[in-house]
Each structure stands twice: as structure tokens, then as C-alpha cells.
VMD Tcl script that builds the backbone (N, CA, C; Angstrom):
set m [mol new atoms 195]
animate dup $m
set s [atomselect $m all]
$s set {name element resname resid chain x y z} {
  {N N UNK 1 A 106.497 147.598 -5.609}
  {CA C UNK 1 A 107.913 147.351 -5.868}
  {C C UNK 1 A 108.471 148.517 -6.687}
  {N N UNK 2 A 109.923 149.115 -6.003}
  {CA C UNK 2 A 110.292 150.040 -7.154}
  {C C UNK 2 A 111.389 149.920 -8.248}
  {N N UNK 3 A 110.545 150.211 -9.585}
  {CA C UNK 3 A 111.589 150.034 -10.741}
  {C C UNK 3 A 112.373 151.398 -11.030}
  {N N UNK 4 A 113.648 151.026 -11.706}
  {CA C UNK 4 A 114.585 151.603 -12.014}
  {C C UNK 4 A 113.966 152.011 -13.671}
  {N N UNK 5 A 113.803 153.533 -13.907}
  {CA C UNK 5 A 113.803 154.086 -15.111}
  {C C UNK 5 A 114.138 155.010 -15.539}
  {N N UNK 6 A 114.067 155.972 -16.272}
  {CA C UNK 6 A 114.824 156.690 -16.928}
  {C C UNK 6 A 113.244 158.085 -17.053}
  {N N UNK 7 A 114.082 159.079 -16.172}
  {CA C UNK 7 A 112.604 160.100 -16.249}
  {C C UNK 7 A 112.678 161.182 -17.405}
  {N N UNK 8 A 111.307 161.314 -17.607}
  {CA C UNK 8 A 111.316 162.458 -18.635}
  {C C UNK 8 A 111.146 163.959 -17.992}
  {N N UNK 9 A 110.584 164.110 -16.762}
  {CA C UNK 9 A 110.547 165.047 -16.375}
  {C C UNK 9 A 111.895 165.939 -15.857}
  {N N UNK 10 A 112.870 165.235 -15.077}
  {CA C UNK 10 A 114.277 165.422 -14.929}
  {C C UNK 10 A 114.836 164.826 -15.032}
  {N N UNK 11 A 115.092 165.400 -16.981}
  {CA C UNK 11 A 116.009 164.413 -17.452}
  {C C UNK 11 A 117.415 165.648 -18.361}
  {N N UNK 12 A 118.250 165.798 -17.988}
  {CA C UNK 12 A 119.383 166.562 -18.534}
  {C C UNK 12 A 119.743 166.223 -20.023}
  {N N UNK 13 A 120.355 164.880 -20.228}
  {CA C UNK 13 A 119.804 164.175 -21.567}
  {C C UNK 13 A 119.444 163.145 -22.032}
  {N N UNK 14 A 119.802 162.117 -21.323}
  {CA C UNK 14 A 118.858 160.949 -21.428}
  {C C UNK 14 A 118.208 160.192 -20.023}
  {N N UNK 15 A 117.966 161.313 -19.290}
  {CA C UNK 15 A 117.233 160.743 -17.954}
  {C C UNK 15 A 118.059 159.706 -17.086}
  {N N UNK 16 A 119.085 159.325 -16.989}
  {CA C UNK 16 A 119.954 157.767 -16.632}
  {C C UNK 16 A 120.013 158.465 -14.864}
  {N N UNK 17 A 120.475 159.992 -14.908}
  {CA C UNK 17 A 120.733 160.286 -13.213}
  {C C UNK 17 A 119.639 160.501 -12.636}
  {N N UNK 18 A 118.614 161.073 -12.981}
  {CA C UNK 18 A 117.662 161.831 -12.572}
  {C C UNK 18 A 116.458 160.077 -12.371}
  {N N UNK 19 A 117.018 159.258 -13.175}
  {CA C UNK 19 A 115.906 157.962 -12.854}
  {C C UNK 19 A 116.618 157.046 -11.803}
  {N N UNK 20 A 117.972 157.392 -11.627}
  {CA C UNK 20 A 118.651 157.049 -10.314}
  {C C UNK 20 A 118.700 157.618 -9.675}
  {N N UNK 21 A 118.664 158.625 -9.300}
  {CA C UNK 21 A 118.293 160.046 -7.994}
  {C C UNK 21 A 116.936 159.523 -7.703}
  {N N UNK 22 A 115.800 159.528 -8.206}
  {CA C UNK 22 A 114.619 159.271 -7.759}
  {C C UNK 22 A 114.470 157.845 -7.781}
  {N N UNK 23 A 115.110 156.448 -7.877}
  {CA C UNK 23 A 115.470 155.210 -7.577}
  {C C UNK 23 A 115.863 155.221 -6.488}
  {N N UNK 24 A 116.722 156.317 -5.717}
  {CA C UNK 24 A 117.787 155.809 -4.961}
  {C C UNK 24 A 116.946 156.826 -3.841}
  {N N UNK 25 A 115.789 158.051 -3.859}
  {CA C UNK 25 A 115.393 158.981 -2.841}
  {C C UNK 25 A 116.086 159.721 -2.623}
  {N N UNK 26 A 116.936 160.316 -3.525}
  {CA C UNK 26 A 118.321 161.723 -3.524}
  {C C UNK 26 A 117.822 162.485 -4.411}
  {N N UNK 27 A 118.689 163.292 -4.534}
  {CA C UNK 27 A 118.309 164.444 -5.158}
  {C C UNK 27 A 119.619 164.278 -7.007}
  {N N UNK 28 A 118.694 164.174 -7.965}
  {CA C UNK 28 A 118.871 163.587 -8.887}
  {C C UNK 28 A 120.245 164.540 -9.251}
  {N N UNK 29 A 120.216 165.620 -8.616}
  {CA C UNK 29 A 121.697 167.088 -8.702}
  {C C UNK 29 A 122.696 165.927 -8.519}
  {N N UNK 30 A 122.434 165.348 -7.116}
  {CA C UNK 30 A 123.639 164.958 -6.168}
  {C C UNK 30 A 124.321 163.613 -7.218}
  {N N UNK 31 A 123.129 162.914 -7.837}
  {CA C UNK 31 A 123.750 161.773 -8.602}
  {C C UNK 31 A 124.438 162.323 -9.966}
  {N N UNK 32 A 124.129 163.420 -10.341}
  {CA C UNK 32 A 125.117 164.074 -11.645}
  {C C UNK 32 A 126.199 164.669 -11.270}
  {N N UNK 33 A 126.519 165.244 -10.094}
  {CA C UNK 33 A 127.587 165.406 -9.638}
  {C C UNK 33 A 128.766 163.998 -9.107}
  {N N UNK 34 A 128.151 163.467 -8.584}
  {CA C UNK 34 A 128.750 161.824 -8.511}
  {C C UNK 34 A 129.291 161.647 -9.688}
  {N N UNK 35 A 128.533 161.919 -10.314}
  {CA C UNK 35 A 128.758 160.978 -11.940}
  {C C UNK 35 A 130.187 161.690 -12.473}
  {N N UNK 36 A 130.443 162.979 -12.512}
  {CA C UNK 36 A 131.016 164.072 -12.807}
  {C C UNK 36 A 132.343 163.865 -12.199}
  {N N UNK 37 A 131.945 163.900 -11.109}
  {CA C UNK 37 A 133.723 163.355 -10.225}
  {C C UNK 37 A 134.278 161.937 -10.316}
  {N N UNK 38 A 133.240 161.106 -10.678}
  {CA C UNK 38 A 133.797 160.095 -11.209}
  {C C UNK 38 A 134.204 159.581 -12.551}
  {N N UNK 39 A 134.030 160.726 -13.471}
  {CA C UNK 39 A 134.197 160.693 -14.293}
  {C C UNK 39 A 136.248 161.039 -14.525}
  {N N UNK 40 A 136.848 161.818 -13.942}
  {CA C UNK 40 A 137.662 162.283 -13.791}
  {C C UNK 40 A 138.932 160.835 -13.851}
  {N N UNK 41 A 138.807 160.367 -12.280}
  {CA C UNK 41 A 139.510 158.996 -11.971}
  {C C UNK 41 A 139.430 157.970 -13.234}
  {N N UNK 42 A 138.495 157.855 -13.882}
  {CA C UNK 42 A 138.009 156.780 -14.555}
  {C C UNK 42 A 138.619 156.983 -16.002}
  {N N UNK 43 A 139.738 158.437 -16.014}
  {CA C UNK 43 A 140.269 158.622 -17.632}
  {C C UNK 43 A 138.936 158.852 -18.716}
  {N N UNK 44 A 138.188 159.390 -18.250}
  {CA C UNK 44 A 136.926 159.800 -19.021}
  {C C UNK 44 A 136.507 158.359 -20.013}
  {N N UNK 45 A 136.813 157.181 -19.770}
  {CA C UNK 45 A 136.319 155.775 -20.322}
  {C C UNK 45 A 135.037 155.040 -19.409}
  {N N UNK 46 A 135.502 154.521 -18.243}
  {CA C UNK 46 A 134.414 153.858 -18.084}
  {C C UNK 46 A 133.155 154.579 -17.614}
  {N N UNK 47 A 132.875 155.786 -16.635}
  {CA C UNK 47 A 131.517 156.405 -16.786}
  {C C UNK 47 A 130.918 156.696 -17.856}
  {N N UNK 48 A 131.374 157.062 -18.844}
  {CA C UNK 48 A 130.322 157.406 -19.996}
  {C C UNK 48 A 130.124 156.273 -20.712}
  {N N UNK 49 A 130.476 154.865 -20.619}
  {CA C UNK 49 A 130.586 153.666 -20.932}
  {C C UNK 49 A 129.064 153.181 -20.292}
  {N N UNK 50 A 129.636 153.466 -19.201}
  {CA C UNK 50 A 127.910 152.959 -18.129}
  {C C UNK 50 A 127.043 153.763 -18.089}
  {N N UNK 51 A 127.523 155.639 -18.149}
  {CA C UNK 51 A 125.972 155.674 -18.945}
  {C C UNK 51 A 125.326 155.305 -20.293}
  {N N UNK 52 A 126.106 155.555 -20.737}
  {CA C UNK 52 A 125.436 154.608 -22.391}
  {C C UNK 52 A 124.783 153.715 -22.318}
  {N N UNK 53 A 125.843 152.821 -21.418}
  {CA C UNK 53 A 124.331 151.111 -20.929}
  {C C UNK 53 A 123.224 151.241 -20.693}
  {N N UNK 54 A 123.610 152.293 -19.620}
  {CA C UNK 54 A 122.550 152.662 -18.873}
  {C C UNK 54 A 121.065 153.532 -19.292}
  {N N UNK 55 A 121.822 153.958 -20.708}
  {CA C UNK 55 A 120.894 154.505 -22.089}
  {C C UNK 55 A 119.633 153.516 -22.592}
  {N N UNK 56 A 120.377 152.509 -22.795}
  {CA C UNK 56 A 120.274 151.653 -23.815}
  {C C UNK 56 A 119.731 150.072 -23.117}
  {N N UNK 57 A 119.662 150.295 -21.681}
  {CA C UNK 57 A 119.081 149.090 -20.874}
  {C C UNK 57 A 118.147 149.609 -20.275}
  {N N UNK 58 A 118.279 150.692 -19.419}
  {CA C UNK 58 A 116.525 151.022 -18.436}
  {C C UNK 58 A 115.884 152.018 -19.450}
  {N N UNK 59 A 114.324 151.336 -19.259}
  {CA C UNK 59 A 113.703 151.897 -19.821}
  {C C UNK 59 A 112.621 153.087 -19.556}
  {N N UNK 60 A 112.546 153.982 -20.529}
  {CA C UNK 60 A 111.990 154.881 -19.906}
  {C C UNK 60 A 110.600 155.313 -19.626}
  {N N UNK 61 A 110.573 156.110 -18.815}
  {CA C UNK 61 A 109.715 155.962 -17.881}
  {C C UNK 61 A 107.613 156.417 -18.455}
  {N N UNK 62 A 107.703 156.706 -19.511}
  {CA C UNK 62 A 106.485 156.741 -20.303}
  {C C UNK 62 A 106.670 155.314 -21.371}
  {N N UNK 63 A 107.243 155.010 -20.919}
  {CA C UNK 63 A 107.221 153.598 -21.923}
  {C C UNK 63 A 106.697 152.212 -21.459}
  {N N UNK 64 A 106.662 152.340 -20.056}
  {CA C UNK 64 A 106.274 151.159 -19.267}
  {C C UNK 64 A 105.196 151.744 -18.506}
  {N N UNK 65 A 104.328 151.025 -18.843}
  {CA C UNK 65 A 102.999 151.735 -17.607}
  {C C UNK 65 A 102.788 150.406 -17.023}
}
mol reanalyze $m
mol bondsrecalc $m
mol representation Tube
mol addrep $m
């Protein structure tokens, strides 16, 4: 089964895209760019809102064996 975590190996700064790029079988670039343009529409509030959650809820990925 695959879990959702947060990588240390490509991780920009707290791993949140790069553990959803390799969650999702993309290329962890393509999900920081997502993130980036959606950041725009959103009045710079709710994406950095959900990554924070997203900080602070999946866990990372040397932490769960």
C-alpha cells in the first residue's frame, strides 16, 4: 500500500511536493510548479495555508519505517 510522506531526499524545504510528486508518480518539479501557479489565484492565502498542514500532518519519511 502506498503512503503519503514527506521526503528527505527531494525535499526543497519541508519535503510536502517532492512527497507528493513521488505519491502521485510525477516528477516532484511538476508538483512545485503547480503549487506556484496556484499560488497566484489563491491571493497568496490558501496554498501556503495547505502547505503548512501539509507540514505539520504527513509525516516524514525517516520517521516511519
Amino acid at each position: 500500500m502506498k503512503r503519503l510522506y514527506r521526503t528527505e531526499q527531494d525535499r526543497k524545504l519541508t519535503g510536502v511536493c517532492g512527497g507528493l510528486g513521488k505519491y502521485l508518480d510525477i516528477d516532484p518539479t511538476v508538483v512545485r510548479i503547480i503549487f506556484v501557479v496556484l499560488i497566484i489565484p489563491t491571493a497568496f492565502f490558501v496554498m501556503p495555508i495547505a502547505y503548512l498542514i501539509g507540514t505539520l500532518l504527513i509525516p516524514n519519511e525517516g520517521d516511519v519505517q
